[in-house]
MILO-60359 format. One line per 8 residues: number of its first residue (from 1); for each residue x, y, z of N, C-alpha, C. Coordinates in nm, 4 decimals, always signed. Layout:
! MILO-60359
NUM	X:Y:Z:X:Y:Z:X:Y:Z ~ ...
! end
This chain:
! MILO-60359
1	-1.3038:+2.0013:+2.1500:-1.4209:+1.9230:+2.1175:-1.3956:+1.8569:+1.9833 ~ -1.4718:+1.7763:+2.0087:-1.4517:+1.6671:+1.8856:-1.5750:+1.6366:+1.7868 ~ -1.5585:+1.5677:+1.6732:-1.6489:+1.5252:+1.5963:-1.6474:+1.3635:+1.5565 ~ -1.7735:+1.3313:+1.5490:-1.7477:+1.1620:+1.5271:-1.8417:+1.1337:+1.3766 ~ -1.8500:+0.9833:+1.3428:-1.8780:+1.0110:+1.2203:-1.9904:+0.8881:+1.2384 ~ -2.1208:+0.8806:+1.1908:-2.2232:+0.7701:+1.1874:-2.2328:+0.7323:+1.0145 ~ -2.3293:+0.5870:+1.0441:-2.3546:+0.5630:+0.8988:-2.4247:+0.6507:+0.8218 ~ -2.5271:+0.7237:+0.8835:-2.6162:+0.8059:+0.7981:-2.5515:+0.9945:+0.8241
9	-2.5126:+1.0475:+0.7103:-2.4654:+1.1672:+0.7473:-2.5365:+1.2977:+0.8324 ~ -2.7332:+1.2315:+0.7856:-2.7974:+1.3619:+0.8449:-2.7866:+1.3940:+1.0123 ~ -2.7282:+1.2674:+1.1002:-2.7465:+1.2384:+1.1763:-2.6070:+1.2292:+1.2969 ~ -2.5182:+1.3327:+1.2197:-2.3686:+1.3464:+1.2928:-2.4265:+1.4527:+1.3653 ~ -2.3607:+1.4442:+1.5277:-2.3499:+1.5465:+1.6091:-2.2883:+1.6344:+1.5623 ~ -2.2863:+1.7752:+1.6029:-2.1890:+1.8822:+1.5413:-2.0962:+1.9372:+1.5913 ~ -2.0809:+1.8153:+1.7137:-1.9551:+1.7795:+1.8277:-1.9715:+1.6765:+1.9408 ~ -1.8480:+1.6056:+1.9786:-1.8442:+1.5381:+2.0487:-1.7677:+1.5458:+2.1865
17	-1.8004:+1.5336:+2.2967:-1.7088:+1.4958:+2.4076:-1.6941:+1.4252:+2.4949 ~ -1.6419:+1.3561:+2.5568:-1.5989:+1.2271:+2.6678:-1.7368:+1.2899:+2.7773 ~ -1.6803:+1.4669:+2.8427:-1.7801:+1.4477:+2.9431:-1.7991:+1.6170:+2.9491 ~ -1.9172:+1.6687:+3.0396:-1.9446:+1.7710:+3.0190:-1.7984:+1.8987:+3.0481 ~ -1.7149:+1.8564:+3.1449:-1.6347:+1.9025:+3.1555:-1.5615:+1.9304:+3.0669 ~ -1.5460:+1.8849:+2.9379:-1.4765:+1.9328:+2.8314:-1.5314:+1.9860:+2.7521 ~ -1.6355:+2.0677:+2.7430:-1.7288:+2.1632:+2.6311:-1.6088:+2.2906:+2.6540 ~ -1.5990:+2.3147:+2.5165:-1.5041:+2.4440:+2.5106:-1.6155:+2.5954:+2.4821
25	-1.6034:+2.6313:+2.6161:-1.7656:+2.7654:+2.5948:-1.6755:+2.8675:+2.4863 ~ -1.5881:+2.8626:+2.4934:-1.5270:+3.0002:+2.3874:-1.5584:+2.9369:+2.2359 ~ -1.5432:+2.7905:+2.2089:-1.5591:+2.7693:+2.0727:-1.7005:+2.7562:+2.0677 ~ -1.8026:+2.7145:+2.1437:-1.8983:+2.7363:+2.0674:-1.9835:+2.8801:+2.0965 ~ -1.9190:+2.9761:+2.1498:-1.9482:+3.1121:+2.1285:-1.9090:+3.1728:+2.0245 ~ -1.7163:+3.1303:+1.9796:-1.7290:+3.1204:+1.7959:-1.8225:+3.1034:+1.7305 ~ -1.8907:+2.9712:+1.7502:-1.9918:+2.9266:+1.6612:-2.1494:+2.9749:+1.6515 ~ -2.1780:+3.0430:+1.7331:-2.2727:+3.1404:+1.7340:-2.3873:+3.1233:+1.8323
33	-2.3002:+2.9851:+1.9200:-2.4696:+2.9323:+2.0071:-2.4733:+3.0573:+2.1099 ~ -2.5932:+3.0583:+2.1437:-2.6265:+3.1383:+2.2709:-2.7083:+3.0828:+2.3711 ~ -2.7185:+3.0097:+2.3175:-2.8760:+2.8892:+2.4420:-2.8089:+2.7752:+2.4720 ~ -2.8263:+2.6961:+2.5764:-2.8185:+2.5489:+2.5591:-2.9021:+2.4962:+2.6561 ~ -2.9550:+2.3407:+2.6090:-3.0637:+2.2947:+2.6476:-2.9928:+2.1393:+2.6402 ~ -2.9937:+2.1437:+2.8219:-2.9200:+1.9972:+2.8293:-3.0275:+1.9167:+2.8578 ~ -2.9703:+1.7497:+2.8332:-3.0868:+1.6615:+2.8827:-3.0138:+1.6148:+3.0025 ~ -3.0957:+1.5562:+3.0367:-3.0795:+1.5210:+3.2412:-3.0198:+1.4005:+3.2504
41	-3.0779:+1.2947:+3.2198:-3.0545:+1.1579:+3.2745:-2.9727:+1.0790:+3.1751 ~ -2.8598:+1.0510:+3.2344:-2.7492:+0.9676:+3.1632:-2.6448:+1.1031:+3.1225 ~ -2.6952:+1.2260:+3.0569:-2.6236:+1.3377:+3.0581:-2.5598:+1.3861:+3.1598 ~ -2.6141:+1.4531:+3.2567:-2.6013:+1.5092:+3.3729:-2.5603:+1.4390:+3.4905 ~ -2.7012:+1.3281:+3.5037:-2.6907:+1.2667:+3.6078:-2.7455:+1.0853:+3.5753 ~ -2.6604:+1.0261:+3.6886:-2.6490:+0.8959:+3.6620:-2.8409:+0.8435:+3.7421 ~ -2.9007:+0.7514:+3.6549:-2.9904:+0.7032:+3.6755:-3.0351:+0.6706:+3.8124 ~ -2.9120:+0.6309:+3.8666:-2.9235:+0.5660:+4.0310:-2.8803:+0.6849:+4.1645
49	-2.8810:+0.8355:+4.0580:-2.8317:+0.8930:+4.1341:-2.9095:+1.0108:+4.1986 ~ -2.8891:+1.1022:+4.3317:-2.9962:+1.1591:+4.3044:-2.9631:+1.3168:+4.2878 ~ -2.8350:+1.3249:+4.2995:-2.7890:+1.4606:+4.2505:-2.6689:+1.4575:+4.1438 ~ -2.6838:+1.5284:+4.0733:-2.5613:+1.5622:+3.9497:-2.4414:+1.6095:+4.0532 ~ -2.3197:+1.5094:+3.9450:-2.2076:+1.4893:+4.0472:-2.1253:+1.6158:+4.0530 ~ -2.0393:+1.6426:+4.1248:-1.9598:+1.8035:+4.1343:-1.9430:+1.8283:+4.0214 ~ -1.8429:+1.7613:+3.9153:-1.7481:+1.7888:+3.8456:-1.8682:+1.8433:+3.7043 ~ -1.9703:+1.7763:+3.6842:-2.0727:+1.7590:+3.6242:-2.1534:+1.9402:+3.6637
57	-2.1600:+1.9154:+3.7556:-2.2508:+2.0156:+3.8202:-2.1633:+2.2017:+3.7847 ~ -2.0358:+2.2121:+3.7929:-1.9299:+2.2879:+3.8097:-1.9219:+2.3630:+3.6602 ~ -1.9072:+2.2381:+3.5260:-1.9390:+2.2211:+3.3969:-2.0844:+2.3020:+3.3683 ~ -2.1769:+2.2570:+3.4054:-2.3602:+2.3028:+3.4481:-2.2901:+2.5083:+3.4700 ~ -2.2149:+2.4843:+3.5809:-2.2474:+2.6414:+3.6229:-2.2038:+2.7259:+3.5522 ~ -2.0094:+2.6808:+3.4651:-1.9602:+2.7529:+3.3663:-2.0729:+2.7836:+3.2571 ~ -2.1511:+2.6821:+3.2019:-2.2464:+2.7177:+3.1003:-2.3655:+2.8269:+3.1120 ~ -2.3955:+2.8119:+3.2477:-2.4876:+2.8996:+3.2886:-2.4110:+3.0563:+3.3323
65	-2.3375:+3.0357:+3.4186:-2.2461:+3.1610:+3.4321:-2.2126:+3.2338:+3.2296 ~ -2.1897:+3.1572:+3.1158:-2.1379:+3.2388:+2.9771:-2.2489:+3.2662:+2.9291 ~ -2.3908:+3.1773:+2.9175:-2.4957:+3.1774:+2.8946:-2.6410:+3.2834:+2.9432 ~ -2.5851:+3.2307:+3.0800:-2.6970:+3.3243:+3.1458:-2.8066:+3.2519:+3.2061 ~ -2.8827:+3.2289:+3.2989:-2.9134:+3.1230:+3.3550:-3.1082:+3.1378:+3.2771 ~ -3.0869:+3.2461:+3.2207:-3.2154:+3.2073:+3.0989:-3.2223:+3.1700:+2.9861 ~ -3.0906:+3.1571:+2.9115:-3.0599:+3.0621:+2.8407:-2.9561:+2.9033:+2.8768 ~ -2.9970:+2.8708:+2.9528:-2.9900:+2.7123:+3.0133:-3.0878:+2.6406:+3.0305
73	-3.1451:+2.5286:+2.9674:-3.2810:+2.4926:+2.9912:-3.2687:+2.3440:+3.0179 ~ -3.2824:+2.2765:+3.0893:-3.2681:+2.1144:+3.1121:-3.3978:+2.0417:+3.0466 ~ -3.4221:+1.9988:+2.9425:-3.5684:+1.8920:+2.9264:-3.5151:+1.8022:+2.8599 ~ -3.6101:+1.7172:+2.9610:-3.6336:+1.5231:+3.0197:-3.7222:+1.4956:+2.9626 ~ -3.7104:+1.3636:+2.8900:-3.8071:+1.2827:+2.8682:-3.8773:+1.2287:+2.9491 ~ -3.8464:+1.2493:+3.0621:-3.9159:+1.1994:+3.1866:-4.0883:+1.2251:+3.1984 ~ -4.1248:+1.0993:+3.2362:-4.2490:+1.1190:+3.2411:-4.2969:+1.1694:+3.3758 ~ -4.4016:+1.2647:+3.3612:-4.4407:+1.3683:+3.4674:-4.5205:+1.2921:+3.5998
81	-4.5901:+1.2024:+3.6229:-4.6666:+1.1195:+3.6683:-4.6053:+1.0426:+3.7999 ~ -4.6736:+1.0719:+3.8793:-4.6343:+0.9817:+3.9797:-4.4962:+1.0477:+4.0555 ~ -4.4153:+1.1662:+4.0324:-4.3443:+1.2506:+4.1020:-4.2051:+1.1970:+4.0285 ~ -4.2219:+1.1216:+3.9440:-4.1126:+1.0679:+3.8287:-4.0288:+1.1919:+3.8149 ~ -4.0075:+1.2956:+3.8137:-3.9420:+1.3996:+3.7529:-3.8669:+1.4965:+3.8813 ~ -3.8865:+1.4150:+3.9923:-3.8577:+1.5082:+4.1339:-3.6985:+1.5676:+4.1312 ~ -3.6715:+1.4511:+4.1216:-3.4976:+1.4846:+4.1000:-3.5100:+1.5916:+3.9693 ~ -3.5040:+1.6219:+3.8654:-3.5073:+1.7361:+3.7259:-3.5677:+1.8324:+3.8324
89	-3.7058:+1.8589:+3.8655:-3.7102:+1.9670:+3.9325:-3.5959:+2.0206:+4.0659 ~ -3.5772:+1.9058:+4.1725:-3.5277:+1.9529:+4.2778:-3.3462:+2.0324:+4.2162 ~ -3.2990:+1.9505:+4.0990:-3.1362:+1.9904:+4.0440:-3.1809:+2.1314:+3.9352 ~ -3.2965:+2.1362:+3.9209:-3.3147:+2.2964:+3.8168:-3.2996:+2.3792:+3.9334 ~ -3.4070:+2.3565:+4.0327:-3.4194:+2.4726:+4.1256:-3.2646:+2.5031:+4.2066 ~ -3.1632:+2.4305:+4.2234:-3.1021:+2.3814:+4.3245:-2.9935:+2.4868:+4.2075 ~ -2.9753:+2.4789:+4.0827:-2.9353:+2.5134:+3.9571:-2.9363:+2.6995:+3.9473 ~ -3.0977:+2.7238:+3.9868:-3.1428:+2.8067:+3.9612:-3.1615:+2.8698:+3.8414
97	-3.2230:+2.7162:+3.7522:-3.2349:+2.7131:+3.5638:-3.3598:+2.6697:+3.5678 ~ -3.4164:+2.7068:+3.4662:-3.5835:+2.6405:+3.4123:-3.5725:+2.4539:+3.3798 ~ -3.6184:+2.3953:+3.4341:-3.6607:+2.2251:+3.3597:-3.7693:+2.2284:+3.3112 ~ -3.8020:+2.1127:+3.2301:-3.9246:+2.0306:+3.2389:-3.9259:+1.9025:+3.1830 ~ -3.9692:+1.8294:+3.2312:-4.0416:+1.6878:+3.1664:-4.1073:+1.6862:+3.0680 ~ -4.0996:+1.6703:+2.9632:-4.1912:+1.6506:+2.8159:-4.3281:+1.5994:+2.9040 ~ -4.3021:+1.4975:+2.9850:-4.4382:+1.4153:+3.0186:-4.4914:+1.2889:+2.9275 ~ -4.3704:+1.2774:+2.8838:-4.4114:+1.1356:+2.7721:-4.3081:+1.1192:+2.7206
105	-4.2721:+0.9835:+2.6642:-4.1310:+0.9994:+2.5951:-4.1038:+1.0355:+2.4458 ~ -4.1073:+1.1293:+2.4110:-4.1741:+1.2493:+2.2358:-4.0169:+1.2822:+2.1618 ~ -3.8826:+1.2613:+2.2873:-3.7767:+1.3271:+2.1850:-3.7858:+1.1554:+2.0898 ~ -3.7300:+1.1697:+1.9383:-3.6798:+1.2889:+1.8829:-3.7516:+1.4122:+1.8433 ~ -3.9103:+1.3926:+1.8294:-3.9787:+1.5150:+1.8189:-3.9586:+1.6304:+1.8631 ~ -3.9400:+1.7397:+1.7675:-3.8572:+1.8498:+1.8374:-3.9479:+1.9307:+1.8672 ~ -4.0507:+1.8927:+1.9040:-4.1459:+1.9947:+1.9757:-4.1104:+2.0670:+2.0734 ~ -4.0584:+1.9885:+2.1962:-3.9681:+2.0064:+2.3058:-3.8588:+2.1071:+2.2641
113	-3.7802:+2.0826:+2.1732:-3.7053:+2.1548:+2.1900:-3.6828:+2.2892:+2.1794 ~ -3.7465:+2.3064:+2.0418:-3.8336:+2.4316:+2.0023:-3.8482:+2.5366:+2.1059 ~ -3.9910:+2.4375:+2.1952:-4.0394:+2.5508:+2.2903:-3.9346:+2.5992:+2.3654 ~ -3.8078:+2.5061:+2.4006:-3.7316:+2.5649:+2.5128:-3.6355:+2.6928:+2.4477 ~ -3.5859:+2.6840:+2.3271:-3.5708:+2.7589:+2.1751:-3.6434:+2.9070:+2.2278 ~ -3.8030:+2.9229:+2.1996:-3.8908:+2.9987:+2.2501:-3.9105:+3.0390:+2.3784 ~ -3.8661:+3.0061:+2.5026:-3.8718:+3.0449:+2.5975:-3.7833:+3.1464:+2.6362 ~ -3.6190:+3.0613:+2.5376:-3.4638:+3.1660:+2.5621:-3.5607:+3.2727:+2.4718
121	-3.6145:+3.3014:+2.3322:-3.6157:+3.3509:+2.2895:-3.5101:+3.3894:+2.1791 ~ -3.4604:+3.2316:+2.1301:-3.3511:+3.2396:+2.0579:-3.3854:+3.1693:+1.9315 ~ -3.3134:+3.2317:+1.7790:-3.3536:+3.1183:+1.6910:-3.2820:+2.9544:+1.7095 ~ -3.3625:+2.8891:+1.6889:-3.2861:+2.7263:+1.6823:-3.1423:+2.7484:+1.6380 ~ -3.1365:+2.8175:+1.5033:-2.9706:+2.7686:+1.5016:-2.8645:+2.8316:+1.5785 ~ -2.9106:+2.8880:+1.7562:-2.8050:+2.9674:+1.7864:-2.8324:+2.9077:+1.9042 ~ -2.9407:+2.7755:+1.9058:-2.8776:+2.6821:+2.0258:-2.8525:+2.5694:+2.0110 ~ -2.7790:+2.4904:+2.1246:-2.7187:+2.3613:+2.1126:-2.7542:+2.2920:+2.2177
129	-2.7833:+2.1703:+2.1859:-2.8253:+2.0273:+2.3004:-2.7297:+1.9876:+2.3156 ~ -2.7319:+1.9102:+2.4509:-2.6058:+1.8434:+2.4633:-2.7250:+1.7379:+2.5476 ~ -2.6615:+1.5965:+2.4818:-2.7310:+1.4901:+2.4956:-2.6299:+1.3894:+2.4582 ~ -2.7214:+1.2327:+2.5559:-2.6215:+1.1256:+2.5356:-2.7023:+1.0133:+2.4525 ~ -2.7845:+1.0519:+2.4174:-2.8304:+0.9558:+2.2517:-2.8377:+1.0179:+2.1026 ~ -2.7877:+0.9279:+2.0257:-2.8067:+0.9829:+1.9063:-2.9558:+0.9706:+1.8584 ~ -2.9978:+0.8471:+1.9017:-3.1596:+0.8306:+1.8212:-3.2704:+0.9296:+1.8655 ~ -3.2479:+1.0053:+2.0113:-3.3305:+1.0488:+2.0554:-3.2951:+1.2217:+2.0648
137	-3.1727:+1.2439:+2.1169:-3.0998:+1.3608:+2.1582:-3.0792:+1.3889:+2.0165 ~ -2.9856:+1.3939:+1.9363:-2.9387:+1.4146:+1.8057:-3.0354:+1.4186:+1.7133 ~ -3.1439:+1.3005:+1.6633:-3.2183:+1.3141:+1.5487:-3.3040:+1.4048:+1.5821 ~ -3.3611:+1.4751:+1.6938:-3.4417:+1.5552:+1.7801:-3.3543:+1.6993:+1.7123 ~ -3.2831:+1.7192:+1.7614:-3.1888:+1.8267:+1.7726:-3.1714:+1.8728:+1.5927 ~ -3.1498:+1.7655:+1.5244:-3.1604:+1.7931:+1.3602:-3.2992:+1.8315:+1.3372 ~ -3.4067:+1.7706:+1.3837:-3.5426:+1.8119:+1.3522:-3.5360:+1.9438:+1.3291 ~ -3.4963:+1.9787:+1.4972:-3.5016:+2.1072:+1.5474:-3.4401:+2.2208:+1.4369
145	-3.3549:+2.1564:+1.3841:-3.2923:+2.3100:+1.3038:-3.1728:+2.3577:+1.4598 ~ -3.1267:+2.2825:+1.4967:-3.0513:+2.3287:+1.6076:-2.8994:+2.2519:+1.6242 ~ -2.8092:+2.2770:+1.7313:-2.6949:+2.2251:+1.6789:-2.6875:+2.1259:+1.7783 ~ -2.5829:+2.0137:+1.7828:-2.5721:+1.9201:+1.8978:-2.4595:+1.8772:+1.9006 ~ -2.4950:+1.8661:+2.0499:-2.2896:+1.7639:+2.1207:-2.3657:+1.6815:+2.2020 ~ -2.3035:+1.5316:+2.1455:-2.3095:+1.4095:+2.2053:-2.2224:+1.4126:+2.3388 ~ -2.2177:+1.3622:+2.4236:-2.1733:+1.3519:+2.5074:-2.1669:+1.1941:+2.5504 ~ -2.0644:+1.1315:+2.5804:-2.0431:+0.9853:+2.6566:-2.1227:+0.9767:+2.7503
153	-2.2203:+0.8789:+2.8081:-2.3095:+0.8672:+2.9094:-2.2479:+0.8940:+3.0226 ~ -2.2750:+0.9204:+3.1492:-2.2634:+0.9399:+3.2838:-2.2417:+0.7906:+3.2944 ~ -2.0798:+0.7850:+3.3887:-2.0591:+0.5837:+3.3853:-2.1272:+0.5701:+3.5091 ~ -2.2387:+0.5283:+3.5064:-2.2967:+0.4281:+3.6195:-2.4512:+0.3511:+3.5484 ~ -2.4865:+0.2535:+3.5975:-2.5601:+0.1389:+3.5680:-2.6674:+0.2150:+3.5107 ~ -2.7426:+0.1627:+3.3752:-2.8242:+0.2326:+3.3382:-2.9032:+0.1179:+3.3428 ~ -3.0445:+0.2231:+3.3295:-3.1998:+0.0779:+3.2927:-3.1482:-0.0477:+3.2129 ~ -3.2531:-0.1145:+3.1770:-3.2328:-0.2230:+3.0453:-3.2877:-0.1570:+2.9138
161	-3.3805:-0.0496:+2.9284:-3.4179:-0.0033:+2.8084:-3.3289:+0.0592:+2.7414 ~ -3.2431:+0.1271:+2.8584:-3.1590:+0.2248:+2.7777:-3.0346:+0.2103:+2.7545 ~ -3.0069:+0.1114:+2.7886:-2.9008:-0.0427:+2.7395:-2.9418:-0.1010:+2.5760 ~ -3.0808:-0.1276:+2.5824:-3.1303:-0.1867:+2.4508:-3.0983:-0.1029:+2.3538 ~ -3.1386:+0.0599:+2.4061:-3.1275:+0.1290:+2.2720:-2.9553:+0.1679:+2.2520 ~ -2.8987:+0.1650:+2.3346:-2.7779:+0.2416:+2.3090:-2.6892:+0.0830:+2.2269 ~ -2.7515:-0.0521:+2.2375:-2.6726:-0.1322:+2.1576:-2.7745:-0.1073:+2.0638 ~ -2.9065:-0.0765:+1.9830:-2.9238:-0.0680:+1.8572:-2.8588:+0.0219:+1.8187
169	-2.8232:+0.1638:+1.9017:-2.7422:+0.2603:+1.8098:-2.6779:+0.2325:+1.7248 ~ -2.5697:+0.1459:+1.8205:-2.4520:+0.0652:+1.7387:-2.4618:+0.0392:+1.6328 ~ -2.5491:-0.0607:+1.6515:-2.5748:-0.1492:+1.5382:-2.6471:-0.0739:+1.4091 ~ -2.6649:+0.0338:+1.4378:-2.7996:+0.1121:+1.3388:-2.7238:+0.2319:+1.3092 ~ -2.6538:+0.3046:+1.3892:-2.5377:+0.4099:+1.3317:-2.4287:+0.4247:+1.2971 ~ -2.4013:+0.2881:+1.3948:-2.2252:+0.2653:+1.3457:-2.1631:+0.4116:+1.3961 ~ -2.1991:+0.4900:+1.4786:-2.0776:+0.6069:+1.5300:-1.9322:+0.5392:+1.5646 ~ -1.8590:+0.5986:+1.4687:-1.7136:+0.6132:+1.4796:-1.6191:+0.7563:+1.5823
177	-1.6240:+0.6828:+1.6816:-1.5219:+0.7760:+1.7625:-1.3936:+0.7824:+1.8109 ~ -1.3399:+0.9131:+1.7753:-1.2425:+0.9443:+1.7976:-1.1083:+0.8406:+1.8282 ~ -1.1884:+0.7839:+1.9398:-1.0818:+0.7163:+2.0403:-1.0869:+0.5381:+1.9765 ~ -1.1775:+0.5206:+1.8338:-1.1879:+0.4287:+1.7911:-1.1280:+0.4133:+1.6649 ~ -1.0440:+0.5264:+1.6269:-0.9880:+0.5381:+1.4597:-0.8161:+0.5142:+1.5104
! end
């Protein structure tokens, strides 16, 4: 695993990787996590898709298999309304891990994260997000008092919103990666 570097320091992941398949569970059991609390969409699974892909999914089970499938928690910004969240529920259950939908779009507010924090029954700094935005996943995750790995989006067609934000990132964090030095 890797580390990348943004313009503002509070706001570096505290690792980076291409894709979930490369999380090294022994190093961050070094590092003291015991929880992790992935986000769903663009992480996991591609927008247009309706199940998280093998290789993705396989990654999902190693974490849950070192973890324990009560410390694995999936929460979406997904809004709850209108059955918006079917896919997060049908891949938790399918998982046999806890989800939920915030029900509004609240990350970076680490309210969310917290509670899922409180549910493992773990302090924040002994879990880690793994998310594919910095503005939302990451500054969330610092709120939190918790640790984070960026992850490269899931390659398939995303919204326009989430196109918009991932070119302000750019432009607003300047993340320097790895494969860009």
């Amino acid at each position: 695993m890797q580390t990348i570097r943004t313009r503002w320091s509070w706001i570096v992941p505290d690792w980076y990787v291409n894709d979930v398949t490369d999380i090294d569970v022994v190093e961050l059991k070094a590092a003291g996590i015991l929880g992790v609390i992935l986000d769903f969409d663009n992480t996991l699974i591609a927008s247009n898709s309706e199940r998280i892909a093998k290789d993705r999914e396989k990654a999902v089970v190693t974490l849950i298999q070192t973890f324990g499938p009560d410390r694995v928690i999936i929460v979406s910004n997904k809004l709850s309304l209108f059955g918006w969240n079917s896919r997060l529920d049908s891949e938790a259950k399918r998982l046999a891990i806890q989800a939920y939908a915030t029900g509004w779009l609240i990350k970076p507010l680490p309210r969310s994260l917290k509670k899922a924090a409180r549910q493992m029954k773990l302090a924040p700094e002994n879990v880690l997000v793994i998310g594919d935005l910095i503005s939302t996943d990451v500054a969330g995750v610092k709120l939190a008092g918790m640790k984070s790995l960026l992850i490269t989006p899931v390659p398939k067609s995303e919204r326009l919103g989430i196109r918009l934000l991932r070119t302000m990132e750019r432009w607003l964090f300047q993340p320097v990666f790895p494969h860009q030095e």
